[in-house]
C-alpha positions as CSV (number, residue, x, y, z in Angstrom):
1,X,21.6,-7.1,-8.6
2,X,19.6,-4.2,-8.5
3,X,20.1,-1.1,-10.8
4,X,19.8,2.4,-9.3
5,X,18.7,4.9,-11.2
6,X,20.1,8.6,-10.9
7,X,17.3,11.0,-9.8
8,X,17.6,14.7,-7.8
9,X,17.4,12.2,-5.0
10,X,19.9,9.7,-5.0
11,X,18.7,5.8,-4.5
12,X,15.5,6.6,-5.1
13,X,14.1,4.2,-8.1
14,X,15.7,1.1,-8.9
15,X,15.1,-1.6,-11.3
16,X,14.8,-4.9,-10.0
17,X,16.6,-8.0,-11.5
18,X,15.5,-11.2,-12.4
19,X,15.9,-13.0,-9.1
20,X,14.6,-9.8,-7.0
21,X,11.7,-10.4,-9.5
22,X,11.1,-14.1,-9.1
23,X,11.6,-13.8,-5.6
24,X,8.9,-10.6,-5.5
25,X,6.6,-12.7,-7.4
26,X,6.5,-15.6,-4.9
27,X,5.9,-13.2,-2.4
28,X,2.9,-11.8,-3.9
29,X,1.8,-15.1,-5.4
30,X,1.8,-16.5,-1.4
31,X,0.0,-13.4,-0.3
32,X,-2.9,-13.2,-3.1
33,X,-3.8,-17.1,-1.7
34,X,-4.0,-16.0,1.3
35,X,-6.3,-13.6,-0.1
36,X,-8.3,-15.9,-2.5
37,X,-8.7,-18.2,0.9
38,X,-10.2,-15.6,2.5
39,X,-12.9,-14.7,-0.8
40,X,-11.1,-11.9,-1.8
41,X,-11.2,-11.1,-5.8
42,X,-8.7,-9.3,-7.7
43,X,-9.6,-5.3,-9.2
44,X,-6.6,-4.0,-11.0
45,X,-6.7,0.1,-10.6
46,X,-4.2,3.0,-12.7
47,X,-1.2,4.5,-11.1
48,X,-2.8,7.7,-10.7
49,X,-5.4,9.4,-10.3
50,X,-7.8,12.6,-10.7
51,X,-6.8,14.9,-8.3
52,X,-10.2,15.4,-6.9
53,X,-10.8,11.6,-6.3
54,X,-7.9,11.8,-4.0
55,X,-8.7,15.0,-3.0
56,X,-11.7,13.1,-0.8
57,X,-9.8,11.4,1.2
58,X,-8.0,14.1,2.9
59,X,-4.3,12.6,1.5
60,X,-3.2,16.7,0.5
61,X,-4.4,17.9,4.3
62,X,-3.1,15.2,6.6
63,X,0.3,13.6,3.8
64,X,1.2,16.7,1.9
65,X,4.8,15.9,2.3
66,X,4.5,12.3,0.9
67,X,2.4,13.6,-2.4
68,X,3.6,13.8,-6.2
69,X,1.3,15.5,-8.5
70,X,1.2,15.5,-12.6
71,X,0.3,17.7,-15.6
72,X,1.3,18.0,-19.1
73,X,4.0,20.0,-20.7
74,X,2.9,23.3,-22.2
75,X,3.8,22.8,-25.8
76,X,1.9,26.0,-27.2
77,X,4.8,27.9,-27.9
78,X,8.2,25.9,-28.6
79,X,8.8,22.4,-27.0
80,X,10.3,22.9,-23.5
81,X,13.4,21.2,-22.4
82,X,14.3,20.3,-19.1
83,X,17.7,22.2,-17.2
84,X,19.8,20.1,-15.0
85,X,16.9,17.1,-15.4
86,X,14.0,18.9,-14.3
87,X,11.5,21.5,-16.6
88,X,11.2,24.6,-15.1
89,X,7.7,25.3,-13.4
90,X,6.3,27.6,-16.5
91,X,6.6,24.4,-18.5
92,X,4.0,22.3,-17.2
93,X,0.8,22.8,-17.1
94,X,-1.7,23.3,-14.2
95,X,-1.0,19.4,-12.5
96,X,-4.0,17.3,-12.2
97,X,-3.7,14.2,-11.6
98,X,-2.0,12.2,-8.2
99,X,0.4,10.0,-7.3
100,X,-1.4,7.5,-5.0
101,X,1.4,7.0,-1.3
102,X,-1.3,3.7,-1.0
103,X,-2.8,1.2,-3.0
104,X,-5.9,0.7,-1.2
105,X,-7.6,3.9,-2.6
106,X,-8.4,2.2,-5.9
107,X,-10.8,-0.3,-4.0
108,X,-13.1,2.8,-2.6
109,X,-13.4,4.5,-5.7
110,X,-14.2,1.5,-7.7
111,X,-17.6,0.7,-5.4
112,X,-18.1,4.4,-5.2
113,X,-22.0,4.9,-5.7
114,X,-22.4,1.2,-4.8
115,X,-24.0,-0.8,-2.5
116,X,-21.5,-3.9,-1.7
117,X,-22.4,-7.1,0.4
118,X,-21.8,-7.0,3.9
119,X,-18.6,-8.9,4.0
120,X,-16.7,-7.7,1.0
121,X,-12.9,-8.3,0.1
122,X,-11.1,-7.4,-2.7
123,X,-7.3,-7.3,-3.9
124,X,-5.5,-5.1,-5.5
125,X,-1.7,-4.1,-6.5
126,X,-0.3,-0.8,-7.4
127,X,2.8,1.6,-7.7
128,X,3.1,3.7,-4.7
129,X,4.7,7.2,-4.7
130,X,6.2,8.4,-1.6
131,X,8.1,11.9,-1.4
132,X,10.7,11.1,1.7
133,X,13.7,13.0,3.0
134,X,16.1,10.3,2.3
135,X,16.0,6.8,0.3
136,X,17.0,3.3,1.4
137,X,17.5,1.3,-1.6
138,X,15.2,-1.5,-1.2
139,X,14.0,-0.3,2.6
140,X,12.8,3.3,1.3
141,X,12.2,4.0,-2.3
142,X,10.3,7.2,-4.4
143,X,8.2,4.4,-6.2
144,X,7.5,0.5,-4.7
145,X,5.1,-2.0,-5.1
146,X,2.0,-2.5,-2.5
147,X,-0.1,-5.3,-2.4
148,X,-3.6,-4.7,0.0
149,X,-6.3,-6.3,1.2
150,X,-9.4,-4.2,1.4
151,X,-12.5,-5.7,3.2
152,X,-15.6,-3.4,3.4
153,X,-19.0,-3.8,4.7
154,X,-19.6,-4.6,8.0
155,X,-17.2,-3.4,10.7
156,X,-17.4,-7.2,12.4
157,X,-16.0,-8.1,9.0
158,X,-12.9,-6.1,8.7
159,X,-12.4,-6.6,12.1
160,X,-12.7,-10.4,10.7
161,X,-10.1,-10.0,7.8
162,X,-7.5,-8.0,9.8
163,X,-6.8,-10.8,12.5
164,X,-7.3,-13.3,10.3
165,X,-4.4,-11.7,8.2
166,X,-2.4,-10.7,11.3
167,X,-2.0,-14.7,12.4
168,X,-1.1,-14.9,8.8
169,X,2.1,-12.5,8.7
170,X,2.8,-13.5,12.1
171,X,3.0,-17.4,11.0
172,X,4.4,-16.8,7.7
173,X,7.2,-14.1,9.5
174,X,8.1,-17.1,12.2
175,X,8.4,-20.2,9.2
176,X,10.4,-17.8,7.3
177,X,12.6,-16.7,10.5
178,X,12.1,-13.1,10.7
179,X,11.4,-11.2,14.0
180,X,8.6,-9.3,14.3
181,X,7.2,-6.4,16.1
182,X,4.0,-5.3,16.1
183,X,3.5,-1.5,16.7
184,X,1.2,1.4,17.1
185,X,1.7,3.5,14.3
186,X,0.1,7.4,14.5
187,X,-0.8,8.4,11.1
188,X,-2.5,11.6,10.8
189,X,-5.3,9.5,8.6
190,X,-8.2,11.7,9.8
191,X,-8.9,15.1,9.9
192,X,-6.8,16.3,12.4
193,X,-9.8,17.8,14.6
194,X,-12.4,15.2,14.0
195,X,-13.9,12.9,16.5
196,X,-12.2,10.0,14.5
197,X,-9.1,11.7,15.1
198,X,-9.0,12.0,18.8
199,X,-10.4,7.8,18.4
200,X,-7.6,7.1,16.5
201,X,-5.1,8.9,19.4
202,X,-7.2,7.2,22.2
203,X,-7.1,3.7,20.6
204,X,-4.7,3.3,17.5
205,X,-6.7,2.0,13.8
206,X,-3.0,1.3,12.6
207,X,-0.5,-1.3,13.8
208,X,2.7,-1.9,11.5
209,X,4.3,-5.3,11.4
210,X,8.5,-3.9,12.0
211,X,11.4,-6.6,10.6
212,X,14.7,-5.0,11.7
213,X,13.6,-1.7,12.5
214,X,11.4,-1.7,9.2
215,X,8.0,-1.8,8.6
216,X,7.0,-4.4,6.1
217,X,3.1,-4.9,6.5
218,X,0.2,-3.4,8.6
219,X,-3.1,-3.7,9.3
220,X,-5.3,-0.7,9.2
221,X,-8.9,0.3,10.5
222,X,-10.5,3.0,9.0
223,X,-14.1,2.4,10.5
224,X,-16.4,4.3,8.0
225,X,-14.5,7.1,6.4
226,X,-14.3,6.0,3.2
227,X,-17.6,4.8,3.2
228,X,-18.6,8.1,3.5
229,X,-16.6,9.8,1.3
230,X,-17.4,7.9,-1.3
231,X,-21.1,6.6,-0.8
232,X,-20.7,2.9,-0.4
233,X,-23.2,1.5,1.4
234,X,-24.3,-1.9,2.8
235,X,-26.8,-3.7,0.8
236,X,-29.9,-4.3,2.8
237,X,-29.1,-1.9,5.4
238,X,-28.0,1.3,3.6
239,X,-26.0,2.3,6.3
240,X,-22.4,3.7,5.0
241,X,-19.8,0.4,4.8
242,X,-17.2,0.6,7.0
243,X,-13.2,-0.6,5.6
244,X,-10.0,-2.0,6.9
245,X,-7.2,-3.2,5.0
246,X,-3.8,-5.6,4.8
247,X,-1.0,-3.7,3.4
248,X,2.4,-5.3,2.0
249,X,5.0,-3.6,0.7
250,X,6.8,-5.8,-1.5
251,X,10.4,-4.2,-2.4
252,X,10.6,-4.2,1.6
253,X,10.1,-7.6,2.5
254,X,12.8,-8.0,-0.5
255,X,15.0,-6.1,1.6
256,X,14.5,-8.3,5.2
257,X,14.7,-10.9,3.0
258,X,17.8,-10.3,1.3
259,X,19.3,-9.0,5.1
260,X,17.8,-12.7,6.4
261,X,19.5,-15.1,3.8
262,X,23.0,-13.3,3.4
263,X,21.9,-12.1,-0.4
264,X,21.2,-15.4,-1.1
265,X,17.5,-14.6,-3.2
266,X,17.2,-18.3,-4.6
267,X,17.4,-19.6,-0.8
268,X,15.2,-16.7,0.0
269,X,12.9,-17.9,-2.5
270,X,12.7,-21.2,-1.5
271,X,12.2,-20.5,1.9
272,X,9.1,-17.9,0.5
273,X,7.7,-21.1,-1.1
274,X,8.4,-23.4,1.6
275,X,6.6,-21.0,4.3
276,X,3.7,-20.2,1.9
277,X,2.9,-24.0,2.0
278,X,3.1,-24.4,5.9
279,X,1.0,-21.6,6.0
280,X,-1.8,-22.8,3.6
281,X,-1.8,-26.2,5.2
282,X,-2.3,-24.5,8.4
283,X,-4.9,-22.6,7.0
């Protein structure tokens, strides 16, 4: 059972029960091996963020319709109180913090200033905030879970980790009896006019991994923007570290899931468990 939980926008939290939550847990436990196979260690960043470190990476230019910012209530004069379950604008003060719509951003900024080795991975898990026009339930929600993969250093190294990680959600997909499709997708993720930009449109840096219409993982090259934007370097060359990453976003796969086995989350489970094994035997 999952609880919904009224907002402006209808279906768009929940709270997840106890066998959504074993179930989610097996997922990411199966996906953080995968990650620990492949050297990754585990960073563990806040659910938001200065506006300015976000700010860097172009999220309020190219996803300003996705973004939720934050400030404190003005309590100089008498407490406000919200109206019809929101405080009026003259309430809050100036917002300066964000909302991250990705998890991966907490991987950049923690090797900001640094020079990392040339084959770098790290993993990390955080809320995601996503300002949509409509909600799903489990297929499209204002706040979900997003577990990445984030290699940096060489671009022969995330190019490494990606299909190394693709033949991994491909595998684990087919145990588990899902269909997938692997698609272009055409985020706006550089500056719009940039030479990176017209890369991306020429040859795509994203591909999502659709179940049912829905995408539940990609893989993403981002060749070395954030490496620039926030001065990591490779060590021994100095040369600004390129990045790719493994998304998965984990109320999603609960959904497919939930769609493959009837509603059935303990045979779900199992068959999460069963598939993780095959796939690290494989391995």
């Amino acid at each position: 059972m999952t609880a919904t939980l009224s907002t402006a926008r209808g279906g768009a939290l929940t709270i997840l029960g106890p066998d959504q939550t074993d179930l989610l847990r097996d997922l990411d436990r199966a996906i953080t091996g995968w990650a620990a196979e492949a050297g990754a260690r585990e960073i563990m960043p806040p659910p938001v963020y200065p506006l300015s470190d976000l700010e860097k990476f172009d999220v309020y230019a190219n996803f300003p319709h996705l973004q939720f910012v934050g400030g404190p209530l003005d309590v100089t004069g008498a407490p406000p109180a919200p109206v019809g379950g929101a405080f009026a604008s003259r309430d809050v003060d100036p917002p300066f913090l964000g909302l991250p719509h990705s998890s991966c951003y907490g991987a950049y900024l923690y090797f900001e200033q640094q020079a990392v080795a040339p084959d770098t991975t790290i993993t990390l898990i955080n809320r995601c905030f996503r300002n949509e026009e409509k909600y799903e339930g489990l297929r499209r929600l204002l706040s979900f879970q997003m577990r990445e993969i984030v290699a940096i250093g060489t671009f022969e190294h995330t190019q490494d980790v990606i299909a190394r990680f693709t033949d991994r959600i491909e595998r684990f997909a087919k145990e588990l009896g899902l269909e997938l499709h692997k698609e272009a997708a055409s985020d706006p993720f550089f500056e719009r006019d940039s030479g990176r930009a017209l890369l991306q449109r020429l040859s795509p840096v994203k591909h999502e991994f659709q179940a049912d219409g829905l995408a539940i993982a990609s893989v993403n090259t981002h060749r070395n923007f954030f490496g620039e934007r926030c001065a990591i370097t490779v060590d021994g060359t100095g040369e600004h570290a390129f990045t790719g990453c493994v998304a998965f976003g984990l109320e999603r796969w609960l959904a497919v899931l939930g769609d493959r086995f009837g509603g059935d989350l303990q045979q779900a489970r199992a068959a999460v468990n069963a598939a993780a094994a095959v796939n690290a035997a494989a391995a």
